[in-house]
C-alpha positions as CSV (number, residue, x, y, z in Angstrom):
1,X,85.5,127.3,57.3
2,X,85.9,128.9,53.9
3,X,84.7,132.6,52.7
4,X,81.4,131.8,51.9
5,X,80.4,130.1,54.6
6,X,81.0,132.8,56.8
7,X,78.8,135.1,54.4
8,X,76.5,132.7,54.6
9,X,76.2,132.0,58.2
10,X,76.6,136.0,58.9
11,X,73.5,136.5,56.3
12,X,71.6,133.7,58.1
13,X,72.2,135.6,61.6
14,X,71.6,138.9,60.3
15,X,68.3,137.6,58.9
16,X,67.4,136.2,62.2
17,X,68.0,139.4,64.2
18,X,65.9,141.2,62.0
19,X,62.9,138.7,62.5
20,X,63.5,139.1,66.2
21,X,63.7,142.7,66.0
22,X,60.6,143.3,63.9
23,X,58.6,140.7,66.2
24,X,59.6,142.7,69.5
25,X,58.8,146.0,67.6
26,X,55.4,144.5,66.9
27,X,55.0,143.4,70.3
28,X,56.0,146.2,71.7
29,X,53.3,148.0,69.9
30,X,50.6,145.5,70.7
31,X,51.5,146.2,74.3
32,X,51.9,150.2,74.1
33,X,48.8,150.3,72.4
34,X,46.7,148.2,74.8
35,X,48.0,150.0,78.3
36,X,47.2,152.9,75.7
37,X,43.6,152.2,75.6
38,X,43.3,151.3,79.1
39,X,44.7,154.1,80.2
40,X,42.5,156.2,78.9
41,X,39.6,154.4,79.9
42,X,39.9,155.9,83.4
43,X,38.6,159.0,81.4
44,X,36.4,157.1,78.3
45,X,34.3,155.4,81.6
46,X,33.4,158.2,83.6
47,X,32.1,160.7,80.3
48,X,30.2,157.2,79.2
49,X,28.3,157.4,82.4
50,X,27.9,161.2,82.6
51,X,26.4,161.4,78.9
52,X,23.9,158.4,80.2
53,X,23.0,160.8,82.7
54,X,22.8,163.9,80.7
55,X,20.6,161.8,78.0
56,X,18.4,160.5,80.1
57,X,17.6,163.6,82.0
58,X,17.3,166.0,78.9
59,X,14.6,162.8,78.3
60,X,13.1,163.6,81.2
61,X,12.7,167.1,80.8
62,X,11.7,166.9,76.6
63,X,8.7,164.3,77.6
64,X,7.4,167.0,80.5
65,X,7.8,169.6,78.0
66,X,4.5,170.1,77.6
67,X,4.0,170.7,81.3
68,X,5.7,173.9,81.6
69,X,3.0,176.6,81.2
70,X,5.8,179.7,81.6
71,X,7.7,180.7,78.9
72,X,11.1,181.4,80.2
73,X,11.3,177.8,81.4
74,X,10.3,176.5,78.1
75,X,13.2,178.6,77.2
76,X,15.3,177.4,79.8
77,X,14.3,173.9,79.3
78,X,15.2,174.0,75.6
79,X,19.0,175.4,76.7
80,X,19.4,172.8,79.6
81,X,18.4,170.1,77.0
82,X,21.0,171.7,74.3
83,X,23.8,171.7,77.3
84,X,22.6,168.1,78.4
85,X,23.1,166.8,74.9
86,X,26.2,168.5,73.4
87,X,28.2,168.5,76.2
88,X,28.7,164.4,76.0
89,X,28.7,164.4,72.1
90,X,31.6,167.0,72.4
91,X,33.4,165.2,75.1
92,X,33.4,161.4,73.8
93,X,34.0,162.2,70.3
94,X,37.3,163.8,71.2
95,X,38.2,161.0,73.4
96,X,37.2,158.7,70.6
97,X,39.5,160.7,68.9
98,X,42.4,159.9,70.8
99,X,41.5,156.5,71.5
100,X,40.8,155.3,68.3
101,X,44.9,156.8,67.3
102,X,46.1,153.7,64.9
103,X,49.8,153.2,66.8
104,X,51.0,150.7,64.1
105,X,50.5,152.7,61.0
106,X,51.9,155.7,61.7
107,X,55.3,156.8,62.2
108,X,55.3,157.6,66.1
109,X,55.8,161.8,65.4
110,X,52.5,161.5,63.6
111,X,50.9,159.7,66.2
112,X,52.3,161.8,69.3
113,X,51.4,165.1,66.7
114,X,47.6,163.3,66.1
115,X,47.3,162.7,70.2
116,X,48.5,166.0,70.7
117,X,46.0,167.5,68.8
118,X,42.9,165.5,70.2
119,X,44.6,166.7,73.7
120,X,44.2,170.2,73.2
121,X,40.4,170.0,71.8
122,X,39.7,167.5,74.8
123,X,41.2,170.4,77.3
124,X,38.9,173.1,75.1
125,X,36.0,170.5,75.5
126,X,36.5,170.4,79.3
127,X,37.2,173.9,79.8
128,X,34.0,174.8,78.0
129,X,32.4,172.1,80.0
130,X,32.7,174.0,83.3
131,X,31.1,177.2,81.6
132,X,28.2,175.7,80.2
133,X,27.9,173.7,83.1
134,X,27.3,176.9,84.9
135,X,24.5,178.0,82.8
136,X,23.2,174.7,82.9
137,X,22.8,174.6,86.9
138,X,21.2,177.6,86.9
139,X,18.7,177.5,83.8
140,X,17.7,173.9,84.7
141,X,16.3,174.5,87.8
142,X,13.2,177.1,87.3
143,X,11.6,174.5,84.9
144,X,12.2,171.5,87.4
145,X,10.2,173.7,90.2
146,X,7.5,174.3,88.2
147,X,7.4,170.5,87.0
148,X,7.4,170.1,91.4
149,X,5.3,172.6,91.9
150,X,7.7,174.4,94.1
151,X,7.9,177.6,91.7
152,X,7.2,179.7,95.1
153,X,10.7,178.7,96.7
154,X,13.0,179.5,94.0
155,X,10.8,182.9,93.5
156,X,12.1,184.0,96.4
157,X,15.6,186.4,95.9
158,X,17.4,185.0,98.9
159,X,16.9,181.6,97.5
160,X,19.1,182.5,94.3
161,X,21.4,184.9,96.3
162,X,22.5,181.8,98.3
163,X,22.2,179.1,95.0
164,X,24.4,180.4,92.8
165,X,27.0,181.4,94.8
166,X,27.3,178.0,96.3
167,X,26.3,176.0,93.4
168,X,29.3,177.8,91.3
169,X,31.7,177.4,93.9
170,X,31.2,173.6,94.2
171,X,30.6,173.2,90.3
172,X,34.4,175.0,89.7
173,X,35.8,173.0,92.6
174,X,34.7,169.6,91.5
175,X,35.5,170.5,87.9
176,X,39.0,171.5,88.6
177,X,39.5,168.3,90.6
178,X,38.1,165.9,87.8
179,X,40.3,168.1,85.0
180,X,43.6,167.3,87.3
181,X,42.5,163.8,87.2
182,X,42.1,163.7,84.0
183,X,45.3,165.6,83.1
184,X,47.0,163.3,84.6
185,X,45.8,160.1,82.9
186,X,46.2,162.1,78.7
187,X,50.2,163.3,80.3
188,X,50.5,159.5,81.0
189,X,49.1,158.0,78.3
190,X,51.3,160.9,76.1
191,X,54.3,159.6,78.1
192,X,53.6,156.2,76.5
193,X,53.4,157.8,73.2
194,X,56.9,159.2,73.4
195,X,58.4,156.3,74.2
196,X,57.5,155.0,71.1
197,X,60.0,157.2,69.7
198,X,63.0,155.7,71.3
């Protein structure tokens, strides 16, 4: 074998292992970027069906506007229906945010630096969920007792001494659990992020 078909035949390899090597990259990135997605689906799903909720009850509240003759609970309708409605705009645009993260175009420090970013707002989003979801358990329920006509039950002290207390305690709780949850799907799908690295 002379010289140049060596160079020939080494050029021919070399050009082969680059082919393979760019196809597993891309594969590899197909595949990252799908478990990607589904992965944090397991937190895109639930917000989807708690922003249904939210919007159809601030629905329900805004068409029995009218209803409420007391001013405070127009007032606290009109905050329940702010909370109701920004609370899911604020919380699936940042998962959008990190969803939507283009894996292929990007070198994978900009990516992991993008996701990184959307991470923190997302914990921000969540944190300030718990708050407002506070406020929102105790200013939506005056104007849903006088849309029942039960205005006389939560007009009684006792009532609220033993509704917030307990209302709070379960809101933080169940919060807390569904931020763990959560925390532990974005660290995942973050894991899957860095590997991209290697």
């Amino acid at each position: 074998m002379e010289l140049d078909e060596m160079k020939t035949l080494w050029a021919d390899v070399s050009l082969r292992m680059e082919k393979q090597d760019k196809i597993q990259k891309e594969l590899l990135i197909d595949i990252t970027r799908q478990k990607f997605r589904n992965k944090l689906d397991y937190v895109r799903i639930p917000e989807i069906i708690g922003a249904l909720f939210c919007v159809g009850y601030a629905m329900y509240v805004l068409s029995h506007f009218s209803d409420f003759e007391l001013w405070y609970n127009q007032l606290f309708a009109l905050i329940s229906v702010f909370i109701l409605l920004a609370l899911p705009v604020a919380s699936l645009s940042v998962i959008k945010g990190m969803r939507t993260l283009r894996i292929d175009s990007e070198s994978p420090a900009a990516i992991l630096d993008k996701f990184t970013k959307n991470k923190i707002r997302f914990e921000k989003v969540q944190r300030h969920s718990m708050i407002f979801g506070g406020i929102l358990m105790i200013t939506i329920l005056p104007p849903l007792a006088e849309l029942r006509g039960s205005v006389a039950k939560i007009s009684n002290p006792l009532f609220w001494i033993i509704y917030i207390p307990i209302c709070l305690g379960l809101m933080f709780f169940l919060s807390r659990w569904v931020l763990k949850k959560y925390k532990r799907v974005i660290d995942s799908s973050e894991k899957m992020l860095k590997e991209l690295e290697y």
